[in-house]
N, C-alpha and C positions, 0 to 999 in steps of 0.2 A: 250240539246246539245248532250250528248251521245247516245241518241236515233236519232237524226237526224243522227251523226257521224257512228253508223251503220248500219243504214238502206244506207246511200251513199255507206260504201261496199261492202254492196250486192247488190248493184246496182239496190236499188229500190225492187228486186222480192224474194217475199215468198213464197217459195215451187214452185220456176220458173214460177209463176206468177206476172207482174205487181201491185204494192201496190201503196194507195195514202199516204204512211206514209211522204216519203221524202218532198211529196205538205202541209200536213199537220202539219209538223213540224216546217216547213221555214215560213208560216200564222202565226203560235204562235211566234216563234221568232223573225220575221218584228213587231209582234204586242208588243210582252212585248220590246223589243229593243227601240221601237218608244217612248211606254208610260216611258221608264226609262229615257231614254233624255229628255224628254219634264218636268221628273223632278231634274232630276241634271245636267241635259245642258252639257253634259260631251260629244265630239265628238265620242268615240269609239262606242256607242251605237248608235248613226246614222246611222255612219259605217257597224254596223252589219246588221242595218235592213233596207241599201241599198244591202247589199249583199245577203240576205235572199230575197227580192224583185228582184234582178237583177237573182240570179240564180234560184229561185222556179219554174220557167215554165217549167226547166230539167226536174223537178218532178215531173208531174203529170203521171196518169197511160200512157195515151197514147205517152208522149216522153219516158217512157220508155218502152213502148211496139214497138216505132219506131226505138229501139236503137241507134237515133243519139248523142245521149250524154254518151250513156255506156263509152267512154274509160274515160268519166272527173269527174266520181262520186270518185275517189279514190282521184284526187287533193281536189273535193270539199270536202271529209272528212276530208282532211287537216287545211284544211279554217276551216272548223267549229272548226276541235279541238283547232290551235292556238287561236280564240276567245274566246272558254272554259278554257283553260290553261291562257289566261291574265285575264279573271277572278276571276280562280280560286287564282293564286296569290295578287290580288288585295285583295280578301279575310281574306287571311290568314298572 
């Protein structure tokens, strides 16, 4: 999640190129999100890995080499950190 969280700040590019980190981060997180629900049945993790599914297509290299999503990777850092943050309290 912190690595998704800023790769979204930087809007996807490293060293002003397009990355597939942001597409590759949202696959891992749809995927561990899915298999955590499916074992503690608990909605948040659904949640997360509809969200990681609903918003991953921003992130492949070519939406962000089309910059039609540049101005919403800073909300979507947001998104991700509150899901990291009710984790991380859940945790602790």
């Amino acid at each position: 999640m912190t690595l998704l969280e800023t790769h979204l700040r930087q809007g996807g590019l490293i060293g002003g190129q397009p990355c597939d980190c942001i597409q590759k981060h949202m696959l891992e997180l749809e995927a561990l999100a899915e298999e955590t629900a499916g074992i503690t049945g608990e909605a948040r993790y659904t949640e997360m890995a509809h969200w990681a599914r609903d918003q991953g297509p921003k992130g492949t290299p070519a939406a962000i080499a089309s910059q039609a999503f540049q101005g919403e990777y800073v909300t979507m850092a947001g998104q991700a950190r509150l899901f990291r943050k009710r984790m991380m309290e859940e945790l602790s």
